[in-house]
C-alpha atoms as an extended CHARMM CRD file, in Angstrom:
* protein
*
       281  EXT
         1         1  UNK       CA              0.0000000000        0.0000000000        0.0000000000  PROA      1               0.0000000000
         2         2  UNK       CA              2.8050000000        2.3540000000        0.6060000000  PROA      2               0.0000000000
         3         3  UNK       CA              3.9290000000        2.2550000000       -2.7480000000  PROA      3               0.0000000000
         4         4  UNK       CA              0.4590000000        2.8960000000       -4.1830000000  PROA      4               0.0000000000
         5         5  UNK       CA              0.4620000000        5.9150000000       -1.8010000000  PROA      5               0.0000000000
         6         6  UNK       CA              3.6410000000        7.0730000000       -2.3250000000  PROA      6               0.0000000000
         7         7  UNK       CA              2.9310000000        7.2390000000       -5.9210000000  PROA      7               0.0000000000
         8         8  UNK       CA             -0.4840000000        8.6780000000       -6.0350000000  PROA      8               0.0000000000
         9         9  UNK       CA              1.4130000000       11.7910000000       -4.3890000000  PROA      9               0.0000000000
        10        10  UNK       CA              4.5100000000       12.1410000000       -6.6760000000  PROA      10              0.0000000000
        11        11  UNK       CA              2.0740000000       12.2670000000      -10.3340000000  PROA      11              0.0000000000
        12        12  UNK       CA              2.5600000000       16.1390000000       -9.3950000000  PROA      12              0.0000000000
        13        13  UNK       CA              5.8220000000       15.6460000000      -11.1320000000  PROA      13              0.0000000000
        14        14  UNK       CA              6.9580000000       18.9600000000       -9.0660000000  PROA      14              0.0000000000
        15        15  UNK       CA              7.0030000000       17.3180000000       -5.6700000000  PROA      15              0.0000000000
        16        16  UNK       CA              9.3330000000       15.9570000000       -3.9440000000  PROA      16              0.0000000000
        17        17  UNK       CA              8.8110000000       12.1760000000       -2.5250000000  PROA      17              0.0000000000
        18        18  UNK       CA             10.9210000000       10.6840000000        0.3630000000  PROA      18              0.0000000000
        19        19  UNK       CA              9.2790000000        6.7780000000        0.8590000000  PROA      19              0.0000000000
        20        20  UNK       CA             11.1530000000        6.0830000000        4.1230000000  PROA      20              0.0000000000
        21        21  UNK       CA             11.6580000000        2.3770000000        5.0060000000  PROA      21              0.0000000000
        22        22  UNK       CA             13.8740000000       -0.6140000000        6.2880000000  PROA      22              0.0000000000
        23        23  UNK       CA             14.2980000000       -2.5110000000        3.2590000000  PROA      23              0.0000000000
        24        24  UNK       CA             15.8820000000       -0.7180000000        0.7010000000  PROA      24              0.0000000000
        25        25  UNK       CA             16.4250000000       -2.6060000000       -2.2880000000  PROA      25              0.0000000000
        26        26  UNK       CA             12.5730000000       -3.5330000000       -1.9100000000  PROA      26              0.0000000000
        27        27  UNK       CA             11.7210000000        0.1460000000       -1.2010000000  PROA      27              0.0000000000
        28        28  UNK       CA             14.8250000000        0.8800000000       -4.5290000000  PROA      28              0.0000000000
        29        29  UNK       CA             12.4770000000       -1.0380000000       -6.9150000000  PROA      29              0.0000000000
        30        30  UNK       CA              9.3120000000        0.8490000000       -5.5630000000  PROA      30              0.0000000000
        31        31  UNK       CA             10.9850000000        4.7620000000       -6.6620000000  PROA      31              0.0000000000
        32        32  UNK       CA             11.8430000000        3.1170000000       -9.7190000000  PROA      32              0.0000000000
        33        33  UNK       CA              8.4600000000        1.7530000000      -10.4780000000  PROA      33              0.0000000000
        34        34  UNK       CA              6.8180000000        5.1550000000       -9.3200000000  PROA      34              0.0000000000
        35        35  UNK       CA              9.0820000000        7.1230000000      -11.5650000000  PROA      35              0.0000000000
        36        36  UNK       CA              8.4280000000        5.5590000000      -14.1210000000  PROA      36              0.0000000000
        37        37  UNK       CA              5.0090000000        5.5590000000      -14.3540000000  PROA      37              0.0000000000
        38        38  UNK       CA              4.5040000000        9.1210000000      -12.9250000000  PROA      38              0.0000000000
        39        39  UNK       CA              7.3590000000       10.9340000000      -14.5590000000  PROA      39              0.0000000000
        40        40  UNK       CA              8.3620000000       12.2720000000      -11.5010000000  PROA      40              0.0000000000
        41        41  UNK       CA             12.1120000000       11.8280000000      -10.7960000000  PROA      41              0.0000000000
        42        42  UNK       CA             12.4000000000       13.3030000000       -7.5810000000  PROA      42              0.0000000000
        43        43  UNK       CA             11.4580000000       10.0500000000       -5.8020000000  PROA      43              0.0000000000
        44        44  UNK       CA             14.0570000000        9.1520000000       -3.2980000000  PROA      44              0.0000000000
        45        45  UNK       CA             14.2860000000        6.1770000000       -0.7460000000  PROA      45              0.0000000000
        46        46  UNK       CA             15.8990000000        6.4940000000        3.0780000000  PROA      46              0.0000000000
        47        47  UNK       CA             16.3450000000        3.9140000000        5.5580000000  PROA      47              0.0000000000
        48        48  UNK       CA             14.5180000000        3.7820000000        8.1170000000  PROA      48              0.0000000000
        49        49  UNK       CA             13.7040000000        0.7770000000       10.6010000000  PROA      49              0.0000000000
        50        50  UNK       CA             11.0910000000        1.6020000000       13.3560000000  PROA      50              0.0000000000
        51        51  UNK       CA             12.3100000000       -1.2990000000       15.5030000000  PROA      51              0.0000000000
        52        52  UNK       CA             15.0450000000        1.3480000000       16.1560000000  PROA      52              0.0000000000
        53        53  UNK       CA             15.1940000000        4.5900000000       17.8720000000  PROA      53              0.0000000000
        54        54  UNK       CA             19.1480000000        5.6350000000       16.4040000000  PROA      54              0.0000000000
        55        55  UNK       CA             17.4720000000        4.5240000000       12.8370000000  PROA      55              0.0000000000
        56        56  UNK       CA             14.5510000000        7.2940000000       12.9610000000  PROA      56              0.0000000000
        57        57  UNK       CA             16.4840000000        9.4280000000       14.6640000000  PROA      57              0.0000000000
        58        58  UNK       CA             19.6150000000        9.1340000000       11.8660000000  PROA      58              0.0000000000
        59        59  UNK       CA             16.3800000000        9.0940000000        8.9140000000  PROA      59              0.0000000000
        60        60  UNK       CA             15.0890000000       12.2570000000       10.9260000000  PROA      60              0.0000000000
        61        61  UNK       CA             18.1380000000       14.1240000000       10.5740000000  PROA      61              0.0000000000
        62        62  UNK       CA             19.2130000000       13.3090000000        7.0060000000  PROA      62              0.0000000000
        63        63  UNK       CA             15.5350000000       14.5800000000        5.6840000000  PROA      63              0.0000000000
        64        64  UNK       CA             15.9120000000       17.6240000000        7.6280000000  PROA      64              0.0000000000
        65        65  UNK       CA             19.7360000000       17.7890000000        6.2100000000  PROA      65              0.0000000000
        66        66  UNK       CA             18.3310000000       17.6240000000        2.4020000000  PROA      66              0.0000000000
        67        67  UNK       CA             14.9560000000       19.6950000000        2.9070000000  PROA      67              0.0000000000
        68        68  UNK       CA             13.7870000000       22.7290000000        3.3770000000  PROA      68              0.0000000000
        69        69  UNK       CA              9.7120000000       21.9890000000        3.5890000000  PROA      69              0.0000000000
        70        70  UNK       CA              7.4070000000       19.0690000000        4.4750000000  PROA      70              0.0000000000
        71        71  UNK       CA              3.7780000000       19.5920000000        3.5320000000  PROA      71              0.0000000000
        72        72  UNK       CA              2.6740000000       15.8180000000        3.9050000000  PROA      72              0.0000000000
        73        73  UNK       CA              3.9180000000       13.3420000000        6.3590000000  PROA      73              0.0000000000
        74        74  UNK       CA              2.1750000000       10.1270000000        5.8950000000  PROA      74              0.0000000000
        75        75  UNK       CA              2.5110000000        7.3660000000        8.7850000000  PROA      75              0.0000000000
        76        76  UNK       CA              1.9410000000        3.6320000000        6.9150000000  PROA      76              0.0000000000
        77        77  UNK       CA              4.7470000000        1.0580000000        7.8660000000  PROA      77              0.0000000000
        78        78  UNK       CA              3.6030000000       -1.2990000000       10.7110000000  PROA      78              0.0000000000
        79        79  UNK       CA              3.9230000000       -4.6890000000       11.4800000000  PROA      79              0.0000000000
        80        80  UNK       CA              0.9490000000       -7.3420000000       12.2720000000  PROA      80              0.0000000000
        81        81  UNK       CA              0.0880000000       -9.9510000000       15.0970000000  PROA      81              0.0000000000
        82        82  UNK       CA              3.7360000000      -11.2230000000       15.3860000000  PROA      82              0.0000000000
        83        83  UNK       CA              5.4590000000      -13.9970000000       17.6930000000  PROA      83              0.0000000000
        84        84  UNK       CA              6.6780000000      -12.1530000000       20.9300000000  PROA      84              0.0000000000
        85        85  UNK       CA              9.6530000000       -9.9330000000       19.7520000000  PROA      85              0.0000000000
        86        86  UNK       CA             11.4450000000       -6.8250000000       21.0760000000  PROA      86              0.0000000000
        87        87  UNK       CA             12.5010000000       -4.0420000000       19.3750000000  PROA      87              0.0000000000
        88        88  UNK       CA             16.1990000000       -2.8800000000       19.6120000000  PROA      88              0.0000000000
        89        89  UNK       CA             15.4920000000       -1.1890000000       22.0450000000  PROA      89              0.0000000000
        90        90  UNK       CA             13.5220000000       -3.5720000000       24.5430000000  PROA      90              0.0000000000
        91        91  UNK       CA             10.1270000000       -2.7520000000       23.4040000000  PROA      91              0.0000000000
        92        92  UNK       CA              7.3150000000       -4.9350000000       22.2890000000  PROA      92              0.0000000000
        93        93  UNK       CA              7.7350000000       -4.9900000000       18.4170000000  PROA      93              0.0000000000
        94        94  UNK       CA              4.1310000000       -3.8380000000       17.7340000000  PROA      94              0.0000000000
        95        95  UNK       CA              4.2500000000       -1.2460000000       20.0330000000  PROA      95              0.0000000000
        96        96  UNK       CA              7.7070000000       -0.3630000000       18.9410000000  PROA      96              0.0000000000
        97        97  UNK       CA              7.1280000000       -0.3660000000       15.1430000000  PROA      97              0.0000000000
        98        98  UNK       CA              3.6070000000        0.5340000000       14.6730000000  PROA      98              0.0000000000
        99        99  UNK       CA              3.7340000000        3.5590000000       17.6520000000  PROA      99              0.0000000000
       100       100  UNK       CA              6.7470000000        4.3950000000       19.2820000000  PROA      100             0.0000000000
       101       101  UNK       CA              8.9780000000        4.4470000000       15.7000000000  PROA      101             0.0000000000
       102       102  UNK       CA              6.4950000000        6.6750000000       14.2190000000  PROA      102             0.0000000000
       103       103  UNK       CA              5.7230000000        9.0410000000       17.2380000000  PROA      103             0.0000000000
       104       104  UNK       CA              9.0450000000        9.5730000000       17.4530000000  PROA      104             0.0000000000
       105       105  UNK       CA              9.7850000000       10.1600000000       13.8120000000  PROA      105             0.0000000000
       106       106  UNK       CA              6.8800000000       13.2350000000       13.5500000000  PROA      106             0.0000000000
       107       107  UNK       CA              7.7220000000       14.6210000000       16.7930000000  PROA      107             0.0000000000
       108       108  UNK       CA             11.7700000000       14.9340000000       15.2000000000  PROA      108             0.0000000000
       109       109  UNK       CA             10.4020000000       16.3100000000       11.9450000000  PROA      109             0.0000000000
       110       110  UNK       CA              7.7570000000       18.9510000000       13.4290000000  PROA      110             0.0000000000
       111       111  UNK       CA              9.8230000000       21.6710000000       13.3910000000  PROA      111             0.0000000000
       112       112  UNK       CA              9.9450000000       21.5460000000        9.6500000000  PROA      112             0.0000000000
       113       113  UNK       CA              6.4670000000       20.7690000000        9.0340000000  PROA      113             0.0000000000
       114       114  UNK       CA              5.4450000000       23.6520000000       10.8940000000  PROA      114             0.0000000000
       115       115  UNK       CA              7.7190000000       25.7720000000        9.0120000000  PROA      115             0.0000000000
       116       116  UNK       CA              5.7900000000       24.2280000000        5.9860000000  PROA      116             0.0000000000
       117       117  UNK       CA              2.1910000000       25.2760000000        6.7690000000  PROA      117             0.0000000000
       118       118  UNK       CA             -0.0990000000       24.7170000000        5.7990000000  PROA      118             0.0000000000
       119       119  UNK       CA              0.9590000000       20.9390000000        6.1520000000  PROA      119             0.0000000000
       120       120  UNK       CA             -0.8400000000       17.4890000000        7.0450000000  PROA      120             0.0000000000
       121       121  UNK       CA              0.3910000000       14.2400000000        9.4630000000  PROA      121             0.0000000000
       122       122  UNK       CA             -1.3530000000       11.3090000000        8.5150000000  PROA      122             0.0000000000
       123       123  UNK       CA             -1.0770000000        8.1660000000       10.3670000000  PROA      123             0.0000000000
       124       124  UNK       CA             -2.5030000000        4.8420000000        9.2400000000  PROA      124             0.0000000000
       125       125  UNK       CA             -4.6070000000        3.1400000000       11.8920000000  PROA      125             0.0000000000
       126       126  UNK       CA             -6.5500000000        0.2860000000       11.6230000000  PROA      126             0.0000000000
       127       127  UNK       CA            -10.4530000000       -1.3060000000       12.6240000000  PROA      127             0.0000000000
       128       128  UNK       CA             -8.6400000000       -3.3170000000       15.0590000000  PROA      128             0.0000000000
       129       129  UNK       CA             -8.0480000000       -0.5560000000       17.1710000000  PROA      129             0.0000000000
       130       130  UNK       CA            -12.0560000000       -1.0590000000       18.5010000000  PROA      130             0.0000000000
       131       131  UNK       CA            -12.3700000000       -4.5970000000       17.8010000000  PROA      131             0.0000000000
       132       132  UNK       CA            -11.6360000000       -7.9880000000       20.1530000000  PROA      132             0.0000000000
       133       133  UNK       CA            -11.7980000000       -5.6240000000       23.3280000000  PROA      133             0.0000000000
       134       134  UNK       CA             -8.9940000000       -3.5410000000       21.8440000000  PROA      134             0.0000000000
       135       135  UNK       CA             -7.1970000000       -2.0690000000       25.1790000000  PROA      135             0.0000000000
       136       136  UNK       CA             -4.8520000000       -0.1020000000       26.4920000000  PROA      136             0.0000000000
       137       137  UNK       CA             -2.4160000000       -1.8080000000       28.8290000000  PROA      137             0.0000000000
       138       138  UNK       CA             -1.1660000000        1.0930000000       30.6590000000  PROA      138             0.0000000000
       139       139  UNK       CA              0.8160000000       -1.5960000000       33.6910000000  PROA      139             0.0000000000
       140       140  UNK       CA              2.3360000000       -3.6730000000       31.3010000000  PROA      140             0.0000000000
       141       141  UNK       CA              2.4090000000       -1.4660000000       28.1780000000  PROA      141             0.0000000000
       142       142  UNK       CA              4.8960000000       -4.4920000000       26.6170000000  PROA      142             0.0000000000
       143       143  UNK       CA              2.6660000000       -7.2790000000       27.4990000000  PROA      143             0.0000000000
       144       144  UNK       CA              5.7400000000       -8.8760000000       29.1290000000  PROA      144             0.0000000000
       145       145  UNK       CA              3.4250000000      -10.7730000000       31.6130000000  PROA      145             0.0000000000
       146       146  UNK       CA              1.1880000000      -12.1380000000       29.2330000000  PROA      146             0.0000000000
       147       147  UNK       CA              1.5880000000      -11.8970000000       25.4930000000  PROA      147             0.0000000000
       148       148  UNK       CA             -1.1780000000      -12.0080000000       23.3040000000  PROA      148             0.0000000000
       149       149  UNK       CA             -0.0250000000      -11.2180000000       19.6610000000  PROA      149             0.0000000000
       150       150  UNK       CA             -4.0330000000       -9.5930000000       18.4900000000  PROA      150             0.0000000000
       151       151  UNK       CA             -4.0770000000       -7.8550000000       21.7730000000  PROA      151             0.0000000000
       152       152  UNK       CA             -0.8810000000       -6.0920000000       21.1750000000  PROA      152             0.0000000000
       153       153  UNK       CA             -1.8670000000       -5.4600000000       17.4200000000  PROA      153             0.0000000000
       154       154  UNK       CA             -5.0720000000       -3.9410000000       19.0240000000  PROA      154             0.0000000000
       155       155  UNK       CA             -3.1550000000       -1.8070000000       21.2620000000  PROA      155             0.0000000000
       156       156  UNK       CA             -0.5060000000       -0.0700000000       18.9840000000  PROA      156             0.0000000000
       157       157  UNK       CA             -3.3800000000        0.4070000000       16.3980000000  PROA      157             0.0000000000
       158       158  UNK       CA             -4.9050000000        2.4320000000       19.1910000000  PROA      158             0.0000000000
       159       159  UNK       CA             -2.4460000000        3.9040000000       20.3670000000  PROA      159             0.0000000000
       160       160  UNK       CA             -2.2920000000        5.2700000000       16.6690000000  PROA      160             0.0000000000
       161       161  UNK       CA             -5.3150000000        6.8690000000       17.1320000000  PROA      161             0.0000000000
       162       162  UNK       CA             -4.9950000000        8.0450000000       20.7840000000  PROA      162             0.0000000000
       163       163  UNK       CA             -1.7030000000        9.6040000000       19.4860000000  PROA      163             0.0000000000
       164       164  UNK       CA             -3.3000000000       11.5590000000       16.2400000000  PROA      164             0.0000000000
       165       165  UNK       CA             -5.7930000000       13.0790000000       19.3050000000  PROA      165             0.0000000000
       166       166  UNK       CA             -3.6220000000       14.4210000000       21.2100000000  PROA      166             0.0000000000
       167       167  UNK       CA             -1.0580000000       15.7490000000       18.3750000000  PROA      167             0.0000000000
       168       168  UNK       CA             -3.5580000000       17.7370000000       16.5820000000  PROA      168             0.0000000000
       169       169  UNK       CA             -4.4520000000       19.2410000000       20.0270000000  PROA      169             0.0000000000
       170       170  UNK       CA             -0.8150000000       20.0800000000       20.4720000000  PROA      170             0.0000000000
       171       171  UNK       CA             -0.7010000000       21.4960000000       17.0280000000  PROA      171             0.0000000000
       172       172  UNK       CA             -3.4050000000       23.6090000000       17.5110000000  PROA      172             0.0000000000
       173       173  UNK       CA             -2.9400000000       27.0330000000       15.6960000000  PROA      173             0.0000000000
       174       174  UNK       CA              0.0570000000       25.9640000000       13.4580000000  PROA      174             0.0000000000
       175       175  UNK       CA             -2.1190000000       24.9220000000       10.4130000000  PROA      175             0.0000000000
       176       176  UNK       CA             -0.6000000000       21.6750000000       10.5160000000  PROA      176             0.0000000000
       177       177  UNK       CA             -3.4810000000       19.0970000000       10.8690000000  PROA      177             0.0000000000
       178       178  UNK       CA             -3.2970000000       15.2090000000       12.0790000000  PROA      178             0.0000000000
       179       179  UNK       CA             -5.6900000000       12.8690000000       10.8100000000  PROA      179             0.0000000000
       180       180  UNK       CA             -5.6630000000        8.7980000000       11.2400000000  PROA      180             0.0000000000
       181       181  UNK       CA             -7.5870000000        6.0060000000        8.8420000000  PROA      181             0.0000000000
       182       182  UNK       CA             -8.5540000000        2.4860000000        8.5420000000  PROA      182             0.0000000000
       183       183  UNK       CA             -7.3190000000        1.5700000000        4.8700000000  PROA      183             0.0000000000
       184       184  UNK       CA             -9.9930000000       -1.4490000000        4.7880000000  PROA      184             0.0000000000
       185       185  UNK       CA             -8.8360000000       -5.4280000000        4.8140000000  PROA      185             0.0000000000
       186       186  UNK       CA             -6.0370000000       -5.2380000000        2.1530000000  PROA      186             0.0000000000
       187       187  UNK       CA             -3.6610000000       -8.4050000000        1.3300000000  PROA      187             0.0000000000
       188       188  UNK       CA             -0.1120000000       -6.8800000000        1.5820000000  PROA      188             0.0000000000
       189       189  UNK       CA              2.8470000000       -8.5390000000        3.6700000000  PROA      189             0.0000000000
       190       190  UNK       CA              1.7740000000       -6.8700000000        7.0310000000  PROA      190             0.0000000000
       191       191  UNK       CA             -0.5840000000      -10.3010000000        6.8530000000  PROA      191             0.0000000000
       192       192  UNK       CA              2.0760000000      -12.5080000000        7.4750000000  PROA      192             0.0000000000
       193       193  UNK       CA              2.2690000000      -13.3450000000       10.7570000000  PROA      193             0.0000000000
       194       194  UNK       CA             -1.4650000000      -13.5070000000       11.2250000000  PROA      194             0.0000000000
       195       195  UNK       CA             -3.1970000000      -16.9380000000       11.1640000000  PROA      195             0.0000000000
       196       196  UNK       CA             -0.5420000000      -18.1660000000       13.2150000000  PROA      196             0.0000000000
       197       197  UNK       CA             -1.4010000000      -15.9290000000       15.6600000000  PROA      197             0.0000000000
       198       198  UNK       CA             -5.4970000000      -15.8260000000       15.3250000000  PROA      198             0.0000000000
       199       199  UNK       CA             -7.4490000000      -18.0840000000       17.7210000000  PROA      199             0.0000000000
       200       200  UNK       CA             -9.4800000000      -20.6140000000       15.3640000000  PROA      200             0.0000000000
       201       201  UNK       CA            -12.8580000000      -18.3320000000       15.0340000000  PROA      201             0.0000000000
       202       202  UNK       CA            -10.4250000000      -15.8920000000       13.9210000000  PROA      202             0.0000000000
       203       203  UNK       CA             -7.7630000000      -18.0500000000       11.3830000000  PROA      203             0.0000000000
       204       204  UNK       CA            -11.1730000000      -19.2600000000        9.9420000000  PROA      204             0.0000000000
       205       205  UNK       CA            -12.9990000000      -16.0160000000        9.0600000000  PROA      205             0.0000000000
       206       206  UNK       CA             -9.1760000000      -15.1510000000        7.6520000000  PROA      206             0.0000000000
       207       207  UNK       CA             -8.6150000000      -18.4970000000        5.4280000000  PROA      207             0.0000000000
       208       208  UNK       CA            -12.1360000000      -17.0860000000        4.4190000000  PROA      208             0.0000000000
       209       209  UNK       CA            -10.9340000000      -12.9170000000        3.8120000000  PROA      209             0.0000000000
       210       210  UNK       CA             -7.9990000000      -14.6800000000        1.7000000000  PROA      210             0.0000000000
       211       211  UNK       CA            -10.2460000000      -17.0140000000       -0.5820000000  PROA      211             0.0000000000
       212       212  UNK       CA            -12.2670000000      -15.8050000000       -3.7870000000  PROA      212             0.0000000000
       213       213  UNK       CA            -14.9070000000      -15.1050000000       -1.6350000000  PROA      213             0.0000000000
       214       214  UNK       CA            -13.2180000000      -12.7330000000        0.3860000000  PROA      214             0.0000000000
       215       215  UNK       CA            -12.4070000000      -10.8930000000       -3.1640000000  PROA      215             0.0000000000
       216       216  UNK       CA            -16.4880000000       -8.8130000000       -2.7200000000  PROA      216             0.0000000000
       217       217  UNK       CA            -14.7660000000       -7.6660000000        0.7380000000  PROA      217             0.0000000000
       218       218  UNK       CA            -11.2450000000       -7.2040000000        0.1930000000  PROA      218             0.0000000000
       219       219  UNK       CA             -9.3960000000       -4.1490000000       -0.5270000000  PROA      219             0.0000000000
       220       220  UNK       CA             -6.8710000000       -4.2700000000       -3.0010000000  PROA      220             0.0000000000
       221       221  UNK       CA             -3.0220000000       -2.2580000000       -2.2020000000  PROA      221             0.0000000000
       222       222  UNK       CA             -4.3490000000        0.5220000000       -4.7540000000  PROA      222             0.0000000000
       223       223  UNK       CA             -8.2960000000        0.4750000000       -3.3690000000  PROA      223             0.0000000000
       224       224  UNK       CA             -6.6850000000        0.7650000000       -0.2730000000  PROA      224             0.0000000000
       225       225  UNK       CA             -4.3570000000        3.9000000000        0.0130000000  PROA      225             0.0000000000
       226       226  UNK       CA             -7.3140000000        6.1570000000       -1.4890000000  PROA      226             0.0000000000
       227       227  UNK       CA             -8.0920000000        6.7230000000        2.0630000000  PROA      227             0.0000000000
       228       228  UNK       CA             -5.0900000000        8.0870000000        3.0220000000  PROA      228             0.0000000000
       229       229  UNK       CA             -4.5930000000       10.1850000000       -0.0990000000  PROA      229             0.0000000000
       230       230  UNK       CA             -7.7960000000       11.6730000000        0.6660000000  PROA      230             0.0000000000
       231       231  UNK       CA             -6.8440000000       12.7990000000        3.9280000000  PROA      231             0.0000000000
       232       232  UNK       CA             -3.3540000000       14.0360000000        2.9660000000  PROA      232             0.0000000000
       233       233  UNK       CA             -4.5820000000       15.7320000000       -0.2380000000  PROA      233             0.0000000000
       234       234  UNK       CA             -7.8930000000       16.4580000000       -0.0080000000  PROA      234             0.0000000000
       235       235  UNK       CA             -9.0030000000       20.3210000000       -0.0970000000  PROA      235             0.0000000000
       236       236  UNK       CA            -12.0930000000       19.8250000000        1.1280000000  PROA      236             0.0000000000
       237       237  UNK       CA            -10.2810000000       18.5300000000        4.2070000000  PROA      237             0.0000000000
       238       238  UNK       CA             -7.2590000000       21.3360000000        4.9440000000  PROA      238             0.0000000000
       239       239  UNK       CA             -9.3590000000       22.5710000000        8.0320000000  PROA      239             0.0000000000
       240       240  UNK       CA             -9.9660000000       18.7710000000        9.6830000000  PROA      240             0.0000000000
       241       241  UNK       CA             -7.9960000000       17.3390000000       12.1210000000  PROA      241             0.0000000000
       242       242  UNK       CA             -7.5270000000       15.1110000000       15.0910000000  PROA      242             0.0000000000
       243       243  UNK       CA            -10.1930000000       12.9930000000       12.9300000000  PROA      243             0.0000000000
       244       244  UNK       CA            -10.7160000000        9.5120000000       12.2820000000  PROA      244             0.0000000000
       245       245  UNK       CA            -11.2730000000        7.8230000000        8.9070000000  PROA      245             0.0000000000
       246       246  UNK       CA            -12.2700000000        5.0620000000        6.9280000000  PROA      246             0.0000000000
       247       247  UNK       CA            -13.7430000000        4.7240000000        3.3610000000  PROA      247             0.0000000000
       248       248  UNK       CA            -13.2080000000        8.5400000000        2.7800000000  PROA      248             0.0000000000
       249       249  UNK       CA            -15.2770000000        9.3680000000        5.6560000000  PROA      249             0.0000000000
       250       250  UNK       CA            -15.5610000000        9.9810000000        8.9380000000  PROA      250             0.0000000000
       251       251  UNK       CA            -15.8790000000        6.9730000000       11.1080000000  PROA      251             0.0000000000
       252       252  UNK       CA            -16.2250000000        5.8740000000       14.8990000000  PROA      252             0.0000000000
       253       253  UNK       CA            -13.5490000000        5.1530000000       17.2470000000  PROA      253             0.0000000000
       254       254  UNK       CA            -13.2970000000        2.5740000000       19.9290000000  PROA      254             0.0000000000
       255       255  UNK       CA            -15.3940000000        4.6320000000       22.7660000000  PROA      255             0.0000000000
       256       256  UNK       CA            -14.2630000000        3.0910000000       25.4830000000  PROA      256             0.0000000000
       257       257  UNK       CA            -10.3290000000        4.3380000000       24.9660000000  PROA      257             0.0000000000
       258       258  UNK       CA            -10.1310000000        7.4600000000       23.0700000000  PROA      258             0.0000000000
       259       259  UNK       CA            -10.6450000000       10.3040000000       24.8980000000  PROA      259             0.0000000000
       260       260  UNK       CA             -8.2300000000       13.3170000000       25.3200000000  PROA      260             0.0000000000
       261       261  UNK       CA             -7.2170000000       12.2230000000       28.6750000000  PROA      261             0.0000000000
       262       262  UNK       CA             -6.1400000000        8.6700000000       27.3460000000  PROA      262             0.0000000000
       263       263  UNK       CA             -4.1340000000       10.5640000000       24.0930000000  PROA      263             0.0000000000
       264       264  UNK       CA             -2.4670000000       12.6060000000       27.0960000000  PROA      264             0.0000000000
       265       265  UNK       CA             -1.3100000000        9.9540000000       29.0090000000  PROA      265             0.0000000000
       266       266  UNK       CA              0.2500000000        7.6730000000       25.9060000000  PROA      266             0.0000000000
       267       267  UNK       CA              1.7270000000       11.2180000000       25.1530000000  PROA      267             0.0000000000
       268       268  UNK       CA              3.5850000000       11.6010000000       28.1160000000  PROA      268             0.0000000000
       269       269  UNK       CA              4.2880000000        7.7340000000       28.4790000000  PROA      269             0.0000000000
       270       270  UNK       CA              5.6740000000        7.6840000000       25.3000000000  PROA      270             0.0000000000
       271       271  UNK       CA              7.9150000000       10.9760000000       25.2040000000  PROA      271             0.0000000000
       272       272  UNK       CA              9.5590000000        8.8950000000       28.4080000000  PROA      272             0.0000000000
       273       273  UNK       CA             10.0510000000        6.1020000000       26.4840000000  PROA      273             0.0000000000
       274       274  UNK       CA             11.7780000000        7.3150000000       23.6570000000  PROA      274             0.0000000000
       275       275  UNK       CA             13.4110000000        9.5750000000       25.1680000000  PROA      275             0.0000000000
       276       276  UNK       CA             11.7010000000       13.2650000000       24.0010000000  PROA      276             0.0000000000
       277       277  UNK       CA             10.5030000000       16.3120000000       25.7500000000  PROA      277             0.0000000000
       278       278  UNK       CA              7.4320000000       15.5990000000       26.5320000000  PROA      278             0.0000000000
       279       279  UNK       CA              6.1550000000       19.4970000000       24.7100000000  PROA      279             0.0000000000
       280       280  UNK       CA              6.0000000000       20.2960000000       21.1290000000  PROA      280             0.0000000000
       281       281  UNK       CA              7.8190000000       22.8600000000       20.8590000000  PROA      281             0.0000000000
């Protein structure tokens, strides 16, 4: 999906396109596919892996090295219901990739996307963050006591949305807005690890998503960036933020868990964890 979004935003062959990831030659043969089909030769790769802090902090400073604006920053790597794994720096790998990477990453960059404005954050959520009792679990925010691989899924995908909350209130008056989506059931690689993990309700309803019958309900990479193209280029949509989206619209958020107090407190928790002042300056 990231290439499909990276390159629905570089066919204005004047802009400038940074797709930030771990693998390179993977994310190589993605800028050349883009530039070829768009025209657009200013489509560059960086590394950047989310599993480490010193990665997004080195990626951080070598866009901010090379560039003097950032209108869009667009949130999409993540990783999916994997076996118990820690980042490189201790953290659960969900949490770590799918959060704490990318919290980190826009609070390092926000200096330059406020210079930008008007500019737009846009991080890529998912359902899951209000489905199978999708929690917070503020005492063992790793799930080091027990590990449960959907539960942790469920967590950083709300902790996506908790952090999108509180951002946009923190970036109140800039004319930078932060949005966050659900892209719909799409088969890319962030699948992998599932059915392994999925109790057997759940492997069977996803044997089912992956089968031709799951093709009336399933998304594919292209169907599923237009959400997040909408909300990072959308002009009907340069005064919303702090919003939630799916299908190009507004949609509802898991009730129980996002509220401003909850985005303040992952805020603050993760600013300690990764090692940030906990104010946007």
């Amino acid at each position: 999906m990231q290439r499909n979004t990276s390159s629905s935003n570089s066919k204005n062959n004047s802009a400038r396109v940074i797709i930030a990831c771990r693998d390179l030659p993977k994310a190589e043969a993605a800028a050349s596919e883009i530039r070829t089909a768009t025209g657009n030769n200013k489509v560059t790769v960086r590394k950047l892996d989310l599993a480490s802090l010193a990665s997004v902090r080195e990626c951080a400073k070598k866009i901010k090295a090379e560039v003097k604006k950032l209108d869009i920053l667009i949130n999409n790597a993540g990783i999916m219901m994997c076996p118990p794994l820690k980042t490189e720096d201790g953290f659960e790998m969900q949490l770590g990739v799918n959060h704490l990477g990318h919290f980190l990453l826009t609070n390092l960059l926000l200096d330059i996307i406020k210079s930008s404005a008007p500019a737009r954050i846009v991080n890529v959520s998912s359902l899951a963050h209000d489905f199978n009792n999708a929690k917070m679990f503020w005492d063992d925010i790793n799930l080091e006591k027990n590990y449960d691989p959907v539960a942790a899924y469920g967590q950083s995908k709300l902790a996506n949305v908790l952090f999108t909350v509180e951002l946009a209130k923190r970036l109140k008056g800039t004319q930078v807005t932060a949005n966050s989506l659900h892209p719909g059931t799409i088969e890319t690689e962030l699948t992998r690890h599932t059915q392994k993990a999925m109790s057997l309700p759940w492997r069977i309803f996803f044997r089912i998503m992956c089968s031709p019958i799951g093709n009336f309900f399933r998304k594919t990479a292209v169907q599923g960036a237009q959400t997040t193209i909408h909300l990072a280029v959308s002009e009907e949509l340069k005064n919303t933020t702090g919003q939630y989206y799916s299908e190009c619209v507004p949609a509802k958020t898991n009730k129980q868990y996002v509220n401003s107090e909850n985005a303040r407190r992952l805020w603050e928790m993760s600013a300690e964890m990764v090692g940030l002042d906990k104010k946007v300056d």
